[in-house]
N, C-alpha and C positions, 0 to 999 in steps of 0.2 A: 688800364691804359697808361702807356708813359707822357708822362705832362711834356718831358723836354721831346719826342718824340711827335706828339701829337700837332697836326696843321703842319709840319715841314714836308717839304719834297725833294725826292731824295733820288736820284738817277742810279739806277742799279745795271751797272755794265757788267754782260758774261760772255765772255772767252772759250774757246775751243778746248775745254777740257772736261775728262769725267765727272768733275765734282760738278757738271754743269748741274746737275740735278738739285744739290744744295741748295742752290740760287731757288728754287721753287720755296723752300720752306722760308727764308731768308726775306723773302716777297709778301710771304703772307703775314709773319711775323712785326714786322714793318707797319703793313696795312691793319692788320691787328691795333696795331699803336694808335692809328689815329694818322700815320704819316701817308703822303700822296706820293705814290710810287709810278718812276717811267721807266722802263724797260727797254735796253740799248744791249743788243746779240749783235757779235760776230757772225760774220757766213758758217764756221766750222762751229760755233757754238749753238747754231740750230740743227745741226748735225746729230746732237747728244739731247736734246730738248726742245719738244715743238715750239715754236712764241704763243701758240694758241694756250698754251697752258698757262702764261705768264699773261696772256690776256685774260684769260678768265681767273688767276688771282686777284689783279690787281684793278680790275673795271678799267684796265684802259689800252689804247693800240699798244703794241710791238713796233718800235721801231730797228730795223736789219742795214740801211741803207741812208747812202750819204744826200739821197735826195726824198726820201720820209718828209712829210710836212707837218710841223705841230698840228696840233688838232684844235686850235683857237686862232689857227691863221684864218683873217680875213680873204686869204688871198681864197681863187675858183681850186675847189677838187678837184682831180683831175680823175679819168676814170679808175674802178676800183683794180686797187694791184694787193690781191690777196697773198702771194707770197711777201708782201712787204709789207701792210699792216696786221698778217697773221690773221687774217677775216676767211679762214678760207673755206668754213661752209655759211657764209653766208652771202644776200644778194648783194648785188650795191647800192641797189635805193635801201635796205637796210644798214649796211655798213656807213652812209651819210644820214642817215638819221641818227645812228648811235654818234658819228661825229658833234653831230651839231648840238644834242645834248648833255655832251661831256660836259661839265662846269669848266671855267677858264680858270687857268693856273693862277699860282699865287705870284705876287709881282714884288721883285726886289726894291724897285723904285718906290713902293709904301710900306711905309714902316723905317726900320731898326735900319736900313741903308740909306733912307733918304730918296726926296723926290728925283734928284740927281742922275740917277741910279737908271739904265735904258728901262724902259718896260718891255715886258715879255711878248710880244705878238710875230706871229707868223711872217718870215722875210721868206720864207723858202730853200732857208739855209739850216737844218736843224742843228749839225756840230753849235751852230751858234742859241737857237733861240732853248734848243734841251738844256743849258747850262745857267741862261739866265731868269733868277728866279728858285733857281734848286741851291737849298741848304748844302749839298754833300752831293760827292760822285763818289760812289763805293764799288770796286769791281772785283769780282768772287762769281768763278776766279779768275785767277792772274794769272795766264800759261807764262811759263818764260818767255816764249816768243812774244807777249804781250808787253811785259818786264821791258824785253830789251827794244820796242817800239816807242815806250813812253822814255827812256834815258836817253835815243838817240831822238827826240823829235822827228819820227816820222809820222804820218796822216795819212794811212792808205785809206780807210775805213771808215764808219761815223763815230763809231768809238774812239778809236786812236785823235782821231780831229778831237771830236767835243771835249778830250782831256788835255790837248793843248790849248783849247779854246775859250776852258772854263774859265771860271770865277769867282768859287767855292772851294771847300777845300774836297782833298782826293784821299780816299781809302782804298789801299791794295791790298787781295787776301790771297798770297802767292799758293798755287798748286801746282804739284808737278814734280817726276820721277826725282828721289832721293840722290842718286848721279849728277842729275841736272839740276838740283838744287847745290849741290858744293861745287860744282863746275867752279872755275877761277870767272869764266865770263859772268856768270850770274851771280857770284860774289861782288864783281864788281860793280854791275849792274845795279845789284842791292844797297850798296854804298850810295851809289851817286842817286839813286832815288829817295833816299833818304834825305843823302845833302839837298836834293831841291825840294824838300818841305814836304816829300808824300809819307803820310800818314802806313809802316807796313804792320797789317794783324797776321801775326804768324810766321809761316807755318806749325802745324804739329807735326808732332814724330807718331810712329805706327807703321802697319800693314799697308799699303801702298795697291791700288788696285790690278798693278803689274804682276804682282807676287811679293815686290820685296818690302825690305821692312828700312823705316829709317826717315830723315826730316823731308816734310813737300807735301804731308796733307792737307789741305785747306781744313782753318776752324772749324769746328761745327757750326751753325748757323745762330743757334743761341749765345756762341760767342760772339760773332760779328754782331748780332744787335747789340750784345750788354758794349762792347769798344766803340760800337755807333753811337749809340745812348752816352756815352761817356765823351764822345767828342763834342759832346752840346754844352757840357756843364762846364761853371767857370772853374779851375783848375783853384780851389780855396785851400789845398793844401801841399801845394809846391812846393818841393824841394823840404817837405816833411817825412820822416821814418818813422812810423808808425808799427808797433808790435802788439798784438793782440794773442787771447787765449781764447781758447772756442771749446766748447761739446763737454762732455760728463771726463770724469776720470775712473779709473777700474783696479778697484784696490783689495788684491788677490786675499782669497782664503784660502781655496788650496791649487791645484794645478787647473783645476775646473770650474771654480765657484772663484765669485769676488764680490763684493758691498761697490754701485754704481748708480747712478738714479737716469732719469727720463729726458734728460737735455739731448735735443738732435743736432747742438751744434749750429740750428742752421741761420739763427741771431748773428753768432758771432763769423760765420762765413759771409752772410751779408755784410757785416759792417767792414771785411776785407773789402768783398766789391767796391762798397760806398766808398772809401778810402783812397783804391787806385782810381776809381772813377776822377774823384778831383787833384790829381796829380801827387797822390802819394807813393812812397815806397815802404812797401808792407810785407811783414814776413806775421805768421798766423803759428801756435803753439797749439797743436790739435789733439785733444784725447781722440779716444774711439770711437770716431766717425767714416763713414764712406760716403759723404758727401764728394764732388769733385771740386777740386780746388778751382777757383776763380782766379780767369786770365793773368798774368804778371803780377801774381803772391806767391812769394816764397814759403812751404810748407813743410814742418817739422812735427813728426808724429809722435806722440807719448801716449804713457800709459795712463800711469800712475800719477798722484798729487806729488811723488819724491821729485818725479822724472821730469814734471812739468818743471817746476819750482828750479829745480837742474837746467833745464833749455831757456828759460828764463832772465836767468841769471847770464848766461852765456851768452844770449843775444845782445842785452842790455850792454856788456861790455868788449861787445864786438867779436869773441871768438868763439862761436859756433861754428862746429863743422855743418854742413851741408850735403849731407848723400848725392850723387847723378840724380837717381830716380826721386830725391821730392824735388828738382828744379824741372818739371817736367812743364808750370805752367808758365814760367819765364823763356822757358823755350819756346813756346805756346804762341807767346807776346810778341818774338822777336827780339828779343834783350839779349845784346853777345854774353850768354851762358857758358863757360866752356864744359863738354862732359867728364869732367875732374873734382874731385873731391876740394872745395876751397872756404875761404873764411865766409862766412852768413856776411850778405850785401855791406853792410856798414858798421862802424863800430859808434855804439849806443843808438836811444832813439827821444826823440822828441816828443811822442806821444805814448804810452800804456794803457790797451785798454782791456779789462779783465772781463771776458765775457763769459770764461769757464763757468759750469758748476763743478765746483773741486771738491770731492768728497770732503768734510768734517774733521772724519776719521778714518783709523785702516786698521786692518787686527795687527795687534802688538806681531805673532809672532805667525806666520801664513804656515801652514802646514805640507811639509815636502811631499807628500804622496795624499791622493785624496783622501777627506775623511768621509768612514765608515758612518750608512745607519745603526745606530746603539741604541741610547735610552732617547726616551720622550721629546724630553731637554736637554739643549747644546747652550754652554757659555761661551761666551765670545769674550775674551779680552783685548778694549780699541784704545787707540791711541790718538793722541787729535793732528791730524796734516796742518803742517803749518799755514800759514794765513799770505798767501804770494803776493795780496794785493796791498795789506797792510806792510810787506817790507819791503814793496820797493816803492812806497809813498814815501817811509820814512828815511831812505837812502839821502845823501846828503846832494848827489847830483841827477834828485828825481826827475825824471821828463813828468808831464801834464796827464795825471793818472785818473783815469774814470773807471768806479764800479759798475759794479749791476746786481741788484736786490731781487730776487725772486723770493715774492712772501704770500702766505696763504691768507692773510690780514693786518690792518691795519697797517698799511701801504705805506703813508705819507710818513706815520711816527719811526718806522724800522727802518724807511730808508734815510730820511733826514738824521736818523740816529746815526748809522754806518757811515754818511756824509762827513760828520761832526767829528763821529771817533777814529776814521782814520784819516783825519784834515785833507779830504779830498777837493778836488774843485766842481767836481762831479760826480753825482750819482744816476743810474737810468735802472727805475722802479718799477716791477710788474706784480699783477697778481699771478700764480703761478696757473690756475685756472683760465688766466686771459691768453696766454703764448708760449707755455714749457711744452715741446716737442711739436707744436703743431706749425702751419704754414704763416698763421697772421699772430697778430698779437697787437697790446695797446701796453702804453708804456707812457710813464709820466716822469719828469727829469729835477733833479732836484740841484740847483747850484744857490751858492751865496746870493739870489736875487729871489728865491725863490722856487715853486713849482712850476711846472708847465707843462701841461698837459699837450701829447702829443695825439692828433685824430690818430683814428684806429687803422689797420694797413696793413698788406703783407708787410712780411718782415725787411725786404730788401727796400720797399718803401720806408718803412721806420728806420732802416739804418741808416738812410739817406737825409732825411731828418735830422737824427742825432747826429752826424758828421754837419751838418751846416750849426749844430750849434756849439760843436768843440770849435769849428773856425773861427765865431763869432765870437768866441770865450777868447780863445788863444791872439786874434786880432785886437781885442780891448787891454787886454795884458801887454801888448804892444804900443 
């Protein structure tokens, strides 16, 4: 369960479009977390998706209509209108029983806003009472025609209303034909929704359920949680460039064969996540993974320990090139990307954090054509890959460099040793048996104050972790 997720409520507004479907996964995902979800359809976005569906995700009515009544108003029910609370096989003396046992929303007025704050109860206006009280209004998706609703302030709807009416903030997850996403009007549109403080995730590029190919698919749904979830968190590394190294390296033997080990990479993909979560910008140094790249990280693939150590170096002093196709999750994000070859986001970076396992070694000399089964015994002659982490600690204008120890034993003495001998500020120590290639893992951090042990957790939990204590590091150093 996500902690920052869990006990929020969250208005999940869906628009007349195909990906209305996503919104089903996006709901449960949500409710999964722990958070209380209300559901706000368009007329045309019931069109594409019953509400009864999004009622029986989320245990709670549909509301379609700008006169829906909370379900904790005091005020008299009036009788049952199944197309508008989505009740529609069932009676009305049930459909008021399930009303009355709904639990009552959570109230702005207590708590983190203050008693000041209206409380949440039934006036008979929902644009108004759905918004007070709900952490976030996320709408996925966003048709254009919906786009150009919320920039010119109109309120045909209850949707359109409750998002002038809010008091939270708003996430849009634009959908809708690649034409009509460069349109000049939807470019404009896109602009000026931005300038008034809306939060936009996406779109992605791809197949288009038209036929055609190119930008206006809505996120996946697992993205819009992780940028949900990340709108909760305090932003502890603003306006930080953060470069990381992630997954195994593959250090050829012949055109077939290479020396590689068991890293899935998926440590050092979390601590991308964890990183733009709190308002980083993050570019990721990947060996040989197929993981997918997390929302708005810039992704640069390598092979080899040479190649790495190569992209490395290039980023650190701002001139990396950057292929189209790895800016795929910046486009992802909504980040004016253009699709042209240009310099890696920024030049240098503030944090390093080496999460690779980089091979050791690699054979001295790799053999142009496969080798042949022969005798018994094959000798290998290796060479040792340089140490990426140990030279750009000792660079003269090092950024805030953190290892990572994967050891079979005696944990505390190898990592504090590695700590020590490449004067880092940070080390993040596992057993390798605890977390090398699997989903969770336990990890314990080694700085000039000490150990500290981190509880056990998936991995994207643990990176989240360790990124509140590089802040903490990097804050105290301030």
């Amino acid at each position: 369960m996500s902690d920052e997720l869990a006990g929020k409520r969250i208005v999940l507004g869906i628009t007349g479009g195909v990906a209305a479907y996503k919104a089903a996964e996006l709901a449960r995902l949500l409710g999964k977390a722990g958070a209380q979800v209300d559901v706000v359809m368009t007329a045309a976005a019931t069109r594409f998706v019953a509400p009864l569906t999004f009622q029986a995700l989320t245990g709670r009515p549909v509301f379609t209509s700008l006169w829906d009544v909370p379900q904790d108003s005091p005020l008299p029910q009036p009788p049952l209108r199944a197309p508008r609370l989505a009740m529609h096989s069932q009676s009305a003396a049930a459909a008021r029983s399930m009303l009355r046992e709904t639990p009552p929303l959570p109230r702005k007025g207590q708590g983190e806003r203050g008693e000041s704050q209206r409380d949440f109860h039934g006036s008979g206006m929902a644009h108004i009472d759905l918004t007070r009280g709900a952490d976030a209004v996320i709408v996925a998706p966003a048709t254009a025609d919906f786009i150009a609703k919320l920039v010119h302030g109109l309120a045909d709807d209850l949707l359109a209303t409750l998002c002038l009416a809010k008091d939270c903030p708003l996430l849009v997850a634009p959908a809708m034909n690649c034409q009509m996403w460069e349109h000049p009007a939807t470019v404009r549109n896109m602009a000026q929704l931005r300038a008034d403080g809306v939060s936009v995730l996406g779109p992605a590029s791809g197949a288009q359920a038209c036929g055609e190919v190119g930008a206006g698919r809505m996120l996946e749904p697992a993205e819009l949680f992780d940028a949900l979830h990340a709108s909760f968190q305090p932003k502890l590394l603003a306006g930080k460039r953060v470069l990381l190294t992630a997954g195994p390296t593959f250090e050829a033997l012949d055109p077939v064969r290479g020396l590689t080990n068991s890293s899935s990479g998926r440590m050092g993909f979390a601590l991308a996540q964890a990183c733009v979560e709190v308002g980083a910008e993050v570019t990721v140094v990947a060996g040989p993974v197929s993981l997918p790249t997390p929302t708005g990280v810039t992704r640069i693939d390598v092979t080899g320990a040479l190649e790495m150590r190569e992209a490395v170096k290039s980023a650190l002093a701002g001139g990396l090139d950057v292929p189209p196709t790895r800016q795929k999750s910046a486009l992802a994000s909504g980040l004016d990307v253009p699709p042209t070859r240009q310099k890696s986001a920024l030049a240098g970076r503030h944090i390093f954090i080496a999460v690779a396992a980089v091979a050791d070694y690699r054979p001295a000399a790799p053999a142009a054509h496969k080798i042949k089964k022969g005798a018994q015994t094959l000798t290998l002659e290796l060479v040792a890959n340089p140490d990426i982490l140990a030279e750009v600690a000792a660079r003269p204008d090092a950024p805030f460099c953190v290892g990572f120890a994967a050891e079979s034993q005696n944990l505390a003495e190898y990592a504090e040793g590695k700590r020590r001998a490449k004067k880092l500020p940070l080390v993040v120590g596992n057993l390798v048996q605890d977390g090398l290639g699997g989903d969770a893992n336990v990890v314990t951090l080694f700085d000039a104050a000490g150990a500290h042990p981190v509880p056990p957790g998936d991995k994207l939990t643990i990176a989240r972790a360790i990124v509140r204590h590089i802040a903490e590091m990097l804050h105290a150093q301030n």
